[in-house]
Backbone bond lengths (Angstrom), bond angles and torsions (degrees), N, CA, C in turn:
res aa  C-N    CA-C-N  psi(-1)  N-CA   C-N-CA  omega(-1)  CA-C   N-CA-C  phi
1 X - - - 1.470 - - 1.526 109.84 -
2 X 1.425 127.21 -51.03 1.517 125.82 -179.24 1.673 109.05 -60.97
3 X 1.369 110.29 -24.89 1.253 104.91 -178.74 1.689 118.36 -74.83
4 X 1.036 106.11 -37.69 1.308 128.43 163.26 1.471 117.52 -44.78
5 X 1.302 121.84 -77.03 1.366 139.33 144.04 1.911 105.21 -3.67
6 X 1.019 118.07 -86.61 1.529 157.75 142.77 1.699 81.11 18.42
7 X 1.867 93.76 -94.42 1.729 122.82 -152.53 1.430 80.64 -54.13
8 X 1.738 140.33 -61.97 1.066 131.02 -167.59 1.453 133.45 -64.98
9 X 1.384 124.97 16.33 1.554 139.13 -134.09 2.179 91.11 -91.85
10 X 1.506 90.71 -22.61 1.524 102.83 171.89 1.472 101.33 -72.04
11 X 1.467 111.26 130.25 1.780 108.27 -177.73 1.895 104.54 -69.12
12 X 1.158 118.10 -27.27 1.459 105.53 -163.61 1.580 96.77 -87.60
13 X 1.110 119.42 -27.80 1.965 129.02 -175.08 1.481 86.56 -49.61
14 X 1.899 118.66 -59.05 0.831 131.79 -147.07 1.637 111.26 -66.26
15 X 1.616 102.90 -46.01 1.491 112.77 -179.64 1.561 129.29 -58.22
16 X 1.530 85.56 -22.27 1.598 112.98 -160.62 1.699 76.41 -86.38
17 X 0.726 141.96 -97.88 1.373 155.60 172.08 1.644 97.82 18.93
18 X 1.308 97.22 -94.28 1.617 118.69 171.61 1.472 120.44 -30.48
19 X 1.242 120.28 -49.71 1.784 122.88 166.03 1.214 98.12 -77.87
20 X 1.346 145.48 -20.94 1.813 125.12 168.23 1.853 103.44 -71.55
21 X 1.046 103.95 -37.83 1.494 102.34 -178.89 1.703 122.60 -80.04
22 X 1.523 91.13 -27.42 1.953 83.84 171.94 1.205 94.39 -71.37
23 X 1.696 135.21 -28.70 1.618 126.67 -156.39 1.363 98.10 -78.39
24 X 0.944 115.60 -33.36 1.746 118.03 169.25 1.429 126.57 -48.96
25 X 1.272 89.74 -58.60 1.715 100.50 -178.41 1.515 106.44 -69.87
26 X 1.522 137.29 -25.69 1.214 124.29 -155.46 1.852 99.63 -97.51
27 X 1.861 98.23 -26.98 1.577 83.20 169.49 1.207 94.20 -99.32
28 X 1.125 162.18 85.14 1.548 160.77 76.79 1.764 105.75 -66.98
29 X 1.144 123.09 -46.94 1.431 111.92 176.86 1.823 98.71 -83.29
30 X 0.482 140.17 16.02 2.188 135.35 -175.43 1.705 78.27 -117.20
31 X 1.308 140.75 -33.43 1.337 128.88 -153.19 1.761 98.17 -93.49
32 X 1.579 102.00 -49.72 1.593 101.28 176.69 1.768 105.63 -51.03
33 X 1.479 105.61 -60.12 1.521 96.64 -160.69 1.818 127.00 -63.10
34 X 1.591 87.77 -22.62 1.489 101.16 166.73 1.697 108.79 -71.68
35 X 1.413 118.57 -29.60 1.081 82.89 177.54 2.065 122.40 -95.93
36 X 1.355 109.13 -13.12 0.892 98.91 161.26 1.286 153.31 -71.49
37 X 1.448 107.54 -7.63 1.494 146.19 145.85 1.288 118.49 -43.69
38 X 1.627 122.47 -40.87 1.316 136.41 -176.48 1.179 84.90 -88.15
39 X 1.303 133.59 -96.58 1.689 133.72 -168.11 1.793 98.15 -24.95
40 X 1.137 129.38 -36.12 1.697 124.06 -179.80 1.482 100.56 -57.38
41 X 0.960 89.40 -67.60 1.893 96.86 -164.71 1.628 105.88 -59.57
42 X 1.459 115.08 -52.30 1.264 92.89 -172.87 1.677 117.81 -59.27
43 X 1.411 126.33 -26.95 1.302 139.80 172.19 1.609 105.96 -43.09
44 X 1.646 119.65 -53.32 1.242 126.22 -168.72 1.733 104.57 -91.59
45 X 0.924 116.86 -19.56 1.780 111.52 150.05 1.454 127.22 -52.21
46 X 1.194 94.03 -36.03 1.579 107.68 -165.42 1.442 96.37 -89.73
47 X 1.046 127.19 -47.14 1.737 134.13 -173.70 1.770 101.30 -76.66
48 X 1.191 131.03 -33.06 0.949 134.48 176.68 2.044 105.28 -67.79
49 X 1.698 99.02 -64.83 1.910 80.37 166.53 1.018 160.46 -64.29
50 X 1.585 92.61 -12.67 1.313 103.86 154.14 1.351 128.12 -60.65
51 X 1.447 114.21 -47.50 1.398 118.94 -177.42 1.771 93.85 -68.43
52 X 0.767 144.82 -16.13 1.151 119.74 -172.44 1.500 105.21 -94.86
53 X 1.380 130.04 -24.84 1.368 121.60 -173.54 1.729 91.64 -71.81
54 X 1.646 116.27 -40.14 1.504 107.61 -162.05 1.534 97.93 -54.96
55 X 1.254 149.26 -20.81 1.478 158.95 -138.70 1.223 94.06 -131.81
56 X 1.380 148.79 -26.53 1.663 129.01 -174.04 2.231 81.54 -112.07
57 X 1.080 134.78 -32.09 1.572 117.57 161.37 1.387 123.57 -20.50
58 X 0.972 126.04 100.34 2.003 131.30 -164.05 1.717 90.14 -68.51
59 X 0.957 126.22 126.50 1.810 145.37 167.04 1.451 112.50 -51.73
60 X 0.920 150.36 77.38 1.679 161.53 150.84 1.889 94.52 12.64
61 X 1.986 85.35 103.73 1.256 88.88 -174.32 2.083 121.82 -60.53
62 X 1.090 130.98 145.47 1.558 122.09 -160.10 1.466 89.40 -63.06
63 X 1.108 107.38 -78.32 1.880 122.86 -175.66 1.367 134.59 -63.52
């Protein structure tokens, strides 16, 4: 960390630094939520066709 500090002691090294690292972190969190968003939906696709085949399944005529 002091070294860091240190290499960055230039304010723009430093700034530059800091907006590469928020840009990091914000597509690391845009990447999680996108993907758990995808894993959502595909989950509710899948739960959704099912229910729909149980509902388009023709009912075992009585007679």
């Amino acid at each position: 960390m002091g070294i860091a500090v240190a290499v960055g002691a230039n304010s723009v090294t430093s700034m530059l630094g800091w907006v590469v690292g928020a840009c990091a972190a914000s597509f690391a969190l845009q990447a999680v939520v996108i993907t758990s968003a995808i894993s959502t939906k595909r989950r509710e696709v899948r739960t959704r066709g099912l229910a729909m085949r149980r509902i388009v399944r023709p009912k075992p005529n009585p007679n």
